[in-house]
N, C-alpha and C positions, 0 to 999 in steps of 0.2 A: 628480509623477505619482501617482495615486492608486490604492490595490493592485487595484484593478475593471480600471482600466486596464493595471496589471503583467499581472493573470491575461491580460485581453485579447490581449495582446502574443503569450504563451505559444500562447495555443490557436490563434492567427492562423497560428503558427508550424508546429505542429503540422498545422494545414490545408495550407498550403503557400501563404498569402493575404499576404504579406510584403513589402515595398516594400524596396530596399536601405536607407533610410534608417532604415526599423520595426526591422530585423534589425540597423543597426547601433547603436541604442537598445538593443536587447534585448541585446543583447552586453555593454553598458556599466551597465545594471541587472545581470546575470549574474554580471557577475566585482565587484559592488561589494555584492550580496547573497546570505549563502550560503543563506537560507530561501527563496528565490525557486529558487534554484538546485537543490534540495531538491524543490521544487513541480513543476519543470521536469523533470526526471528522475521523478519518480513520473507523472507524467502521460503522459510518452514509454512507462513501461512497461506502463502500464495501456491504452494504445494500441497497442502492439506484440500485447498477450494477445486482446485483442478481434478485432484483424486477425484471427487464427489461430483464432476460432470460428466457428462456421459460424450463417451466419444464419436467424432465427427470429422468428417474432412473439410478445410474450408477451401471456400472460390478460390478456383486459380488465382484470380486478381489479387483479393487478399492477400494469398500466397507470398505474391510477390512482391505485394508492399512491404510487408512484412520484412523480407530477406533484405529489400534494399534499404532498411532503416537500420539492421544491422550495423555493428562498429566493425573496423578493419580488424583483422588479427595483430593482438597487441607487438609491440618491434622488438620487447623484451623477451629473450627465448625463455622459455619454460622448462624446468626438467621433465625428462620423459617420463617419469614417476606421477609429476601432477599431471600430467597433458593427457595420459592414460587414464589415470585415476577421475579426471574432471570431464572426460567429452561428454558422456548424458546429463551433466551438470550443466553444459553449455545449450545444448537441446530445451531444457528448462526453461534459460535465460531468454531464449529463442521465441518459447512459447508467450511467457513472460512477455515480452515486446509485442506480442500479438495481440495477447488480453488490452497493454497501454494501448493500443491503437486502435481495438474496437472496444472498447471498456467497455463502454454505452452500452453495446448490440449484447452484450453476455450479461449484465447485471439488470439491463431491463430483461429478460430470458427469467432470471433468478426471484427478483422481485415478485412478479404478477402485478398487480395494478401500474399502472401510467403514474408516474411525480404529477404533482401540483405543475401548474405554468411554471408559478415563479421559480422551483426546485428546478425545470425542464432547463429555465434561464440560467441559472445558477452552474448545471451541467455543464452546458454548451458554451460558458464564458469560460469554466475551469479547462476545459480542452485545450483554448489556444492561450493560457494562462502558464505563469513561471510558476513552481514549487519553493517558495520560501523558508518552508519549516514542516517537520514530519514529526509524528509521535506514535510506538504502539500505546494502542489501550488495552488496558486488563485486568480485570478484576474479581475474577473466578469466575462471575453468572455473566461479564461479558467479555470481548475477546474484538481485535480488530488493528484499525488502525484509522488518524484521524491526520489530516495534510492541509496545510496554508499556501493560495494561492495569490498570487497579486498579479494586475494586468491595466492596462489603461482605465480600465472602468472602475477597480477598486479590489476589494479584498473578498474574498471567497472563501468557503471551509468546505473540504472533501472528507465524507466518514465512509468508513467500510466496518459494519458493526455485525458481529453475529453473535447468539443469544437464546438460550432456549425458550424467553418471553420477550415477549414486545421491549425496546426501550425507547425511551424518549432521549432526548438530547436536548441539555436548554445554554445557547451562546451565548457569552457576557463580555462586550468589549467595550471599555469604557463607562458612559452613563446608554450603551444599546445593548440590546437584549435580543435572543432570538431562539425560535424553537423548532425542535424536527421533532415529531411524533411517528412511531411505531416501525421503528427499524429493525430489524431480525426477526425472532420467535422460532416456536418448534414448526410450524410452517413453511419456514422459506429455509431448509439446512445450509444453504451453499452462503447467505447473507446477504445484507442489504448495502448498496450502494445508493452516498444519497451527495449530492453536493448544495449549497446553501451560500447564497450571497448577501454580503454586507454590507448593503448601501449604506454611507454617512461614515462607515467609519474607518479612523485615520489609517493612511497607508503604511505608513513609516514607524517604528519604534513604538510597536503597541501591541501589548499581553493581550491574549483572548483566552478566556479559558473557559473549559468544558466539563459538563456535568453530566453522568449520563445514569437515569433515574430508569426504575421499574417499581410501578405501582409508588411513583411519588416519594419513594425511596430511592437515597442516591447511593450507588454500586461502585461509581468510579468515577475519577477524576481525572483531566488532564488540561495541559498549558501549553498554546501556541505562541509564537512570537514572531512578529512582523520585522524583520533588522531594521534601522533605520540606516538613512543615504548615506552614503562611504565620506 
């Protein structure tokens, strides 16, 4: 089966468009692929956050950026079974491009307060920045997902954390350390998008890992990795 067809499955799934047979295919891709599975969970969450915004038409302009940052239609034909089962699926992924393009403009929406400068910096470098390394986070009291970025300036970490209490997040790469305070809570439902830059430290072939604390108690854990040069 071909990954057009894996996504297919997913977003069918996500519709609710599912044959017992599809579901029970997707089952047996799931537990025989963890990147699939990976795919599968970010896209449930990025679905759950949308649910929870109130809808809106955006600018024309937007609009149209949007559509032209779109990919071709794949060259691989598809059975008409997925192509039917997956088009609001596709709509999703659609949307989906829209949120990557204006991330900013929807999670500062979600937030309420303005980031620190340096978090503002951290943003605005991760924008025109490569995704190196993704991870979900979870840990019952929290929920998200946390991204390595690298770019001429150096290395970056994108969090998207939601939470029914505040969490902190404390970054530890090498002999550097770093902290984001008060990400989520019962206050903000849709979550907190935060991004954080890593002056000093190396770009290439280096663990970062994350701690993400409520009330100084830690909830959950997770590990970035920077590749090093080919």
């Amino acid at each position: 089966m071909t990954s057009e067809e894996r996504s297919a499955l997913i977003h069918a799934e996500l519709d609710g468009a599912l044959s017992s047979e599809q579901r029970a295919e997707l089952a047996r891709l799931l537990l025989a692929d963890p990147q699939l599975r990976a795919l599968r969970d970010e896209l449930q969450a990025v679905r759950s956050r949308l649910e929870r915004l109130a809808q809106a038409q955006p600018p024309a302009a937007l609009k149209e950026s949007i559509l032209s940052r779109l990919p071709p239609a794949p060259a691989t034909p598809i059975t008409a079974a997925y192509r039917t089962a997956s088009a609001p699926g596709w709509r999703l992924a659609a949307l989906l491009a829209g949120l990557l393009a204006a991330g900013t403009i929807v999670y500062e929406t979600v937030e309420g307060p303005s980031p620190t400068s340096r978090e503002t910096a951290g943003t605005m470098a991760a924008d025109s920045a490569t995704a190196v390394d993704s991870v979900v986070v979870g840990g019952g009291s929290v929920a998200g997902r946390a991204t390595l970025y690298r770019d001429r300036s150096g290395l970056s970490v994108g969090l998207e954390v939601s939470a029914a209490e505040p969490v902190d997040v404390v970054i530890a790469a090498g002999s550097s350390s770093f902290r984001i305070n008060g990400l989520g809570g019962a206050n903000v439902p849709g979550g907190t998008r935060r991004t954080m830059a890593l002056p000093g430290v190396r770009t290439q072939g280096q663990e970062i890992d994350l701690s993400f604390l409520i009330g100084e108690r830690t909830v959950s854990r997770a590990t970035l990795r920077a590749p090093a040069a080919p």
